[in-house]
C-alpha positions as CSV (number, residue, x, y, z in Angstrom):
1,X,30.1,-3.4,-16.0
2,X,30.6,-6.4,-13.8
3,X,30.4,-4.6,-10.8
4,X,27.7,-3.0,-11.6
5,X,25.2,-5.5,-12.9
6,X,24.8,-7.7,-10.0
7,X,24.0,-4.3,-8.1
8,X,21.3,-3.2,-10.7
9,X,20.1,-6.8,-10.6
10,X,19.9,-6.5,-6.6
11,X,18.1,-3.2,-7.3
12,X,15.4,-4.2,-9.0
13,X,14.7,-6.6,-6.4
14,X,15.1,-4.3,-4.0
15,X,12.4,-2.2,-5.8
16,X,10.1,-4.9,-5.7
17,X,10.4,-5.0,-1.6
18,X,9.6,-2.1,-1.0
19,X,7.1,-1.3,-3.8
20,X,4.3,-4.2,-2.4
21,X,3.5,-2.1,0.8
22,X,2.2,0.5,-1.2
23,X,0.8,-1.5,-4.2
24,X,-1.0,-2.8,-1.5
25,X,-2.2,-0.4,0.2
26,X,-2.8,1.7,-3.2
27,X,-5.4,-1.2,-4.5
28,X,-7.3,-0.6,-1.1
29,X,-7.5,2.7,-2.4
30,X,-8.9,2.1,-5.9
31,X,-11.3,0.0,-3.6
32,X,-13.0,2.9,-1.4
33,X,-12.7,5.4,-4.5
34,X,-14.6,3.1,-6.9
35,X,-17.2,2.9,-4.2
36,X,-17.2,6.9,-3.5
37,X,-15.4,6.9,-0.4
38,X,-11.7,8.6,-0.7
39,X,-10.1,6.8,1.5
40,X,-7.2,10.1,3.2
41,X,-6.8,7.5,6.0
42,X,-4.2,4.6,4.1
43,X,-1.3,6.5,6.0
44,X,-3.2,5.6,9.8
45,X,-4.4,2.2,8.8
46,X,-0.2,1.5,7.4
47,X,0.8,2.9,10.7
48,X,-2.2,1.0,12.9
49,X,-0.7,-2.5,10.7
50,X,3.0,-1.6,11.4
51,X,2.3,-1.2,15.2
52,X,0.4,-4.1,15.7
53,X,1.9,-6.6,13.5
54,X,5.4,-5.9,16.0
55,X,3.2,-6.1,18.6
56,X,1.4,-9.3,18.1
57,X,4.3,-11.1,16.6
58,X,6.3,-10.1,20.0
59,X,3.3,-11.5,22.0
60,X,3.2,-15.0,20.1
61,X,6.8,-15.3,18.4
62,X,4.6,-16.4,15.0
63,X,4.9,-13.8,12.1
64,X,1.8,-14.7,10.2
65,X,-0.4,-14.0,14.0
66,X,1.4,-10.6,13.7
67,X,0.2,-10.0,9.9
68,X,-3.2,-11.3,11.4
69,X,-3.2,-8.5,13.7
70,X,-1.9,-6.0,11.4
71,X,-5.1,-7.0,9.4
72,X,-7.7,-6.9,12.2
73,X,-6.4,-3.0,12.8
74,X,-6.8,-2.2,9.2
75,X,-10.5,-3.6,9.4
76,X,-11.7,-2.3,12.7
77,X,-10.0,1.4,11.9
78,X,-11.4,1.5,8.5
79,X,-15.0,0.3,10.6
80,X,-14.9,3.7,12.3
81,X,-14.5,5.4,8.8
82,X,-16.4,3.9,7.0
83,X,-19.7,4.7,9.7
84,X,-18.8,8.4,9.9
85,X,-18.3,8.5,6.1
86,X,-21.7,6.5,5.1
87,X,-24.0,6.2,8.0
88,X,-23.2,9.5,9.0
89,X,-22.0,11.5,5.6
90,X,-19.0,13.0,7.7
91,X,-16.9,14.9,5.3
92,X,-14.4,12.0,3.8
93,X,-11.1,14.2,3.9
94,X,-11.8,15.3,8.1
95,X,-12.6,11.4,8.6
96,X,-9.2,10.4,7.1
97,X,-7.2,13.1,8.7
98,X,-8.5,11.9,12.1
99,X,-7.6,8.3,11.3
100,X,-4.1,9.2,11.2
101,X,-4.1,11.4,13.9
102,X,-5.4,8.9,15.6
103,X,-3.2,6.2,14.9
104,X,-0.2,8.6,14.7
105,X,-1.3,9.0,18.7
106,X,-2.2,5.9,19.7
107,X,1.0,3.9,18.7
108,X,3.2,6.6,19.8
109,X,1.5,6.4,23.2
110,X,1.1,2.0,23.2
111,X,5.0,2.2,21.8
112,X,6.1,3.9,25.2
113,X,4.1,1.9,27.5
114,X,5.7,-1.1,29.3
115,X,3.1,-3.5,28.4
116,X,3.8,-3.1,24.6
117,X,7.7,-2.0,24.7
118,X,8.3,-2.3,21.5
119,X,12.2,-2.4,22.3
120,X,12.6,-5.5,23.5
121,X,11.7,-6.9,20.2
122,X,13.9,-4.8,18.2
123,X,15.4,-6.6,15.5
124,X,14.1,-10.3,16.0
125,X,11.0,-10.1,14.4
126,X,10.8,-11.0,10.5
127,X,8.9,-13.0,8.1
128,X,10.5,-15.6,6.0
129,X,11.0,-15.2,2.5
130,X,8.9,-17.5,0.0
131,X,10.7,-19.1,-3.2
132,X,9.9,-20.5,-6.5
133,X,11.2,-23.7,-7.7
134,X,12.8,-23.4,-10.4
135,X,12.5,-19.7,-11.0
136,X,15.1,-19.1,-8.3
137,X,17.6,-20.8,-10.1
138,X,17.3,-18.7,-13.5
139,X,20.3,-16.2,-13.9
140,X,18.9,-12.8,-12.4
141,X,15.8,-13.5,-12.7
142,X,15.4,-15.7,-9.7
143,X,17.1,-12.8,-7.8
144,X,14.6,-10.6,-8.8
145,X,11.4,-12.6,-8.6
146,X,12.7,-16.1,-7.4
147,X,12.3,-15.3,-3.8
148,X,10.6,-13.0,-2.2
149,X,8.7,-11.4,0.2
150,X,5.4,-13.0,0.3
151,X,3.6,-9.0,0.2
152,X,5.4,-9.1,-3.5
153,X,3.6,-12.4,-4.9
154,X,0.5,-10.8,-2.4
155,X,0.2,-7.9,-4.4
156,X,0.8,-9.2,-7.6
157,X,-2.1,-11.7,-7.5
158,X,-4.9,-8.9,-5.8
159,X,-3.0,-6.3,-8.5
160,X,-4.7,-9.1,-11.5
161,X,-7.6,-9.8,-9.5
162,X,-8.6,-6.5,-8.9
163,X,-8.2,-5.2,-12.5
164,X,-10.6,-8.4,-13.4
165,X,-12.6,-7.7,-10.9
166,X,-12.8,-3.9,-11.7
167,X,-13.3,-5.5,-16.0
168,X,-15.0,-8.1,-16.6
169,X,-17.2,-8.5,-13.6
170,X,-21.2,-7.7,-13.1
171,X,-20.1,-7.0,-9.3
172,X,-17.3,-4.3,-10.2
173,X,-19.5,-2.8,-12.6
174,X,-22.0,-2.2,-9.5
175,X,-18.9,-1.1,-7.6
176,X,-18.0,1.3,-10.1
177,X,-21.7,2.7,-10.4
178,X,-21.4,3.0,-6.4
179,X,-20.0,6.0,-7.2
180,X,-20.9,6.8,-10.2
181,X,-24.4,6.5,-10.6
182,X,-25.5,5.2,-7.2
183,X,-29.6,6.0,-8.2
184,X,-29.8,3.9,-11.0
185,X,-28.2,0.6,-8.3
186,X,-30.9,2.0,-6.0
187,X,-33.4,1.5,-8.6
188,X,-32.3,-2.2,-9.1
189,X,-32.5,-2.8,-5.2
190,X,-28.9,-3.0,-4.8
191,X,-27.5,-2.2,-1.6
192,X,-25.2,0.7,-2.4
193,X,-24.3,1.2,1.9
194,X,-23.4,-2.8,1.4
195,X,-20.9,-2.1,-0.9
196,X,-19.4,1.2,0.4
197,X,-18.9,-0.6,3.4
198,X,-17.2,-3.6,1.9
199,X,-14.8,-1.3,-0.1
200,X,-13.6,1.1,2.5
201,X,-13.1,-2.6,5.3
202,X,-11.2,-3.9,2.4
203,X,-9.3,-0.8,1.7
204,X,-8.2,-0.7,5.5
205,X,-7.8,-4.7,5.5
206,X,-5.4,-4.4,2.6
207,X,-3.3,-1.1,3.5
208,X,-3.2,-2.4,7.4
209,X,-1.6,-5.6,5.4
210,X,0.9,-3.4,3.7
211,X,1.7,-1.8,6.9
212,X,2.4,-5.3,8.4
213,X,5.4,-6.7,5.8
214,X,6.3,-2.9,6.6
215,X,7.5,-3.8,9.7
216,X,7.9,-7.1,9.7
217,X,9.4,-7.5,6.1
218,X,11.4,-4.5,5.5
219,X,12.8,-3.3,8.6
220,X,11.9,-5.7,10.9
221,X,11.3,-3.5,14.2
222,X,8.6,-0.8,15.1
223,X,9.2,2.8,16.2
224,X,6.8,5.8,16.1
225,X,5.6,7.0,12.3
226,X,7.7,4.4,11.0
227,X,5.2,4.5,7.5
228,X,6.8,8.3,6.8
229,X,4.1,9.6,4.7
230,X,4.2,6.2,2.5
231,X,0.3,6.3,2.8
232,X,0.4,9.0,1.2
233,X,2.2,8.0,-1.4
234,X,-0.1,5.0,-2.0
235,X,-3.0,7.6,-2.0
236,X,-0.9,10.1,-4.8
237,X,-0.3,6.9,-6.5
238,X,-4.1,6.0,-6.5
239,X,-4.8,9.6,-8.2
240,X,-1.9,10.2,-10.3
241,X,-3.2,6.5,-11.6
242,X,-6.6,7.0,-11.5
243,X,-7.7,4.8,-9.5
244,X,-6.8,2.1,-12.1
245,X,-4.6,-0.9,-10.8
246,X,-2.0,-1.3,-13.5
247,X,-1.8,2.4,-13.7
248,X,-1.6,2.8,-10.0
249,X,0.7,-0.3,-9.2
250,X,3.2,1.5,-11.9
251,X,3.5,4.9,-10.4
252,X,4.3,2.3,-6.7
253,X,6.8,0.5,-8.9
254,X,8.6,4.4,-9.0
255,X,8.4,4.9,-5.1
256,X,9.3,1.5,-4.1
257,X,12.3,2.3,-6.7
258,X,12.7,5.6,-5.2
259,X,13.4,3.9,-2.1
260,X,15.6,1.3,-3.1
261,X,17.6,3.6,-4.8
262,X,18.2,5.2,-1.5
263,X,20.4,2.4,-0.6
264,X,22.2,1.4,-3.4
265,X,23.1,4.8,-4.9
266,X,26.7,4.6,-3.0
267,X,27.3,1.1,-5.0
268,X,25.9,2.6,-7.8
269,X,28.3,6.1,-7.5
270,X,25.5,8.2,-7.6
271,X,27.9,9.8,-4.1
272,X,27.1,13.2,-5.5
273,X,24.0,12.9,-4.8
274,X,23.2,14.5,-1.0
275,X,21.5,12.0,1.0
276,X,19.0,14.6,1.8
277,X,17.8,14.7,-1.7
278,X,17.6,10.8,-1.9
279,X,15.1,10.7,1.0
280,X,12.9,13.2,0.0
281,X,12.7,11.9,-3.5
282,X,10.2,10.0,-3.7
283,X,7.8,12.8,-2.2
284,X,9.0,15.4,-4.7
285,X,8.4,13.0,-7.3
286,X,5.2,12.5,-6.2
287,X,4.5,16.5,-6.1
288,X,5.6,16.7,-9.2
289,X,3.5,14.0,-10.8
290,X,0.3,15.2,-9.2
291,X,0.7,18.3,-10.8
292,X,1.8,17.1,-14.3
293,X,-1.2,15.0,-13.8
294,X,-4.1,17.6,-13.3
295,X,-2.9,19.2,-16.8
296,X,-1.8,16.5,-18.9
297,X,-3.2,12.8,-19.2
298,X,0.1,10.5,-18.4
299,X,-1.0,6.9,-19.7
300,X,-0.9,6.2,-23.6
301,X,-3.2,4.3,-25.0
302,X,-2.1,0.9,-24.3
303,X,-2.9,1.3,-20.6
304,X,-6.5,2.7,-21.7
305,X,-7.3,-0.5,-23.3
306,X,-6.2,-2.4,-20.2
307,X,-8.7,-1.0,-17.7
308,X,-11.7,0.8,-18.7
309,X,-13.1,1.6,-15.5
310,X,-11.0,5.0,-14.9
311,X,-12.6,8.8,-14.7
C-alpha cells in the first residue's frame, strides 16, 4: 500500500496535466455550439497552437511569446471558419474538416522546412510550473493541485466562468438563443453574426491555447500531428457532455486520466495490459460513450441543476 499510494497520488496529478488541454479546448467548443456553429475544427486549431507555440518560443526563447502565438493561430484559423460558416453558410462539418486538413498540411510542411526546423529545439522548450503557497505544502494535496501547470488553474477558472457565464448572465442567455432561437434576437436588434463570430474566435483562441501547454507543457517538443486526434476528443467530450461545462470538463477529466494511466500502469502492475490497448483507450472510451450517450441520458440530476443551458 505504500508503494502504491504515492503513485496513485502522482496519478491524479498526472490526470490533471493532461486533462487542461482538452478542457480547454472542449469549453471553446461549448462556445461555437451555444452560438450554432459546431466547431469539427478543435483538432486543426490544437495542432496550428502546438506548431506555433514551438515555433515562436524557439524564435524568442520566452514561453509565454510562444503561448501568444499559439493563441494568434487559434484566432486567425478559427477567422477563416467562422467567414465560410456565417458570412457564407458553408456547411460547418466540410469547414472543420478543411481546418484540419489544413493545419495537418501546413505544419507538416513548416516542420520540414529549414527556416522553422523544429529539431533544433527538441527538448529545451517548456513552461514553468506555477505553485500555491501554502497549498503545496499540504500532504498530497499540494502534489496534486499545489503546483501546476498554469493550463490546469487556466481551465479551472474559464471552466467557472463559463458555466456563469452560460447561467446567470443576460449575455449567455443571448448566446444560447444564438442558436436556439436566433429570430426572436433579431427582433430585439441584437447582432446574432456578432456573436457567432465572437464564439467560434474564442473557441479557436481557447483550443489553439490548449494546443500550446500541449507542446510546451506536456512534451515539450513539436513533431507532425503531435495532438493525435485529442481534438477530437475535446469535441466527443463537448457532445457526450452536452455542451455543458461541468458535464464536459468531467468526461476530459476521463481522457486526461486515460492518458495518464498510460504511464503509470507499469508502477501500478497493470503489465498485463498490452500497450496497444492503453493508447487506444481513451478513443474507445470515447466510442463507447458516444454511443451510450445517443440512447441513454448519462448525468443525474445533480449535474441538471448545475447548468441549465443544455439540449
Amino acid at each position: 500500500m505504500e508503494d502504491i499510494t504515492p503513485i496513485s497520488i502522482l496519478l491524479l496529478a498526472a490526470t490533471l496535466k493532461f486533462s487542461s488541454p482538452l478542457i480547454l479546448a472542449a469549453l471553446g467548443g461549448i462556445l461555437s455550439e451555444k452560438a450554432g456553429v459546431r466547431n469539427v475544427g478543435l483538432e486543426g486549431f490544437m495542432l496550428l497552437g502546438a506548431f506555433y507555440a514551438v515555433a515562436f518560443t524557439g524564435w524568442t526563447g520566452n514561453p509565454w511569446i510562444g503561448i501568444t502565438g499559439a493563441i494568434l493561430s487559434g484566432i486567425l484559423a478559427a477567422t477563416i471558419l467562422a467567414v465560410a460558416t456565417i458570412e457564407f453558410k458553408a456547411n460547418h462539418l466540410i469547414c472543420g474538416v478543411a481546418i484540419i486538413f489544413l493545419a495537418y498540411g501546413l505544419t507538416g510542411a513548416l516542420n520540414n522546412s529549414p527556416f522553422f526546423n523544429m529539431e533544433q529545439y527538441l527538448g529545451i522548450i517548456s513552461i514553468n510550473y506555477w505553485s500555491i503557497p501554502f497549498i503545496k505544502e499540504i500532504p498530497y494535496v499540494g502534489v496534486i493541485i499545489g503546483e501546476q501547470l498554469p493550463s490546469v488553474y487556466i481551465s479551472i477558472i474559464l471552466l467557472v466562468l463559463m458555466n456563469f457565464l452560460l447561467c446567470k448572465t443576460v449575455l449567455g442567455l443571448k448566446l444560447r438563443a444564438s442558436s436556439e432561437n436566433p429570430l426572436a434576437l433579431y427582433a430585439q436588434g441584437v447582432n446574432v453574426k456578432l456573436i457567432r463570430y465572437f464564439c467560434v474566435i474564442i473557441s479557436g483562441m481557447l483550443a489553439g491555447l490548449g494546443g500550446g501547454f500541449l507542446t510546451l507543457g506536456i512534451f515539450n517538443y513539436f513533431t507532425p500531428g503531435i495532438t493525435a486526434g485529442r481534438g477530437f476528443l475535446a469535441l466527443s467530450a463537448v457532445i457526450i457532455g452536452r455542451k455543458r461545462p461541468i458535464e464536459t470538463s468531467v468526461i476530459a477529466l476521463l481522457f486526461g486520466f486515460l492518458y495518464a494511466f498510460q504511464m503509470y500502469a507499469p508502477d501500478l502492475n497493470f503489465t498485463f495490459i498490452p500497450p496497444v490497448l492503453l493508447i487506444l483507450a481513451p478513443y474507445i472510451i470515447s466510442l463507447a460513450l458516444l454511443g451510450i450517450s445517443s440512447q441513454v441520458h448519462l448525468w443525474p440530476g445533480i449535474f441538471k441543476k448545475s447548468f441549465t443551458g443544455g439540449d
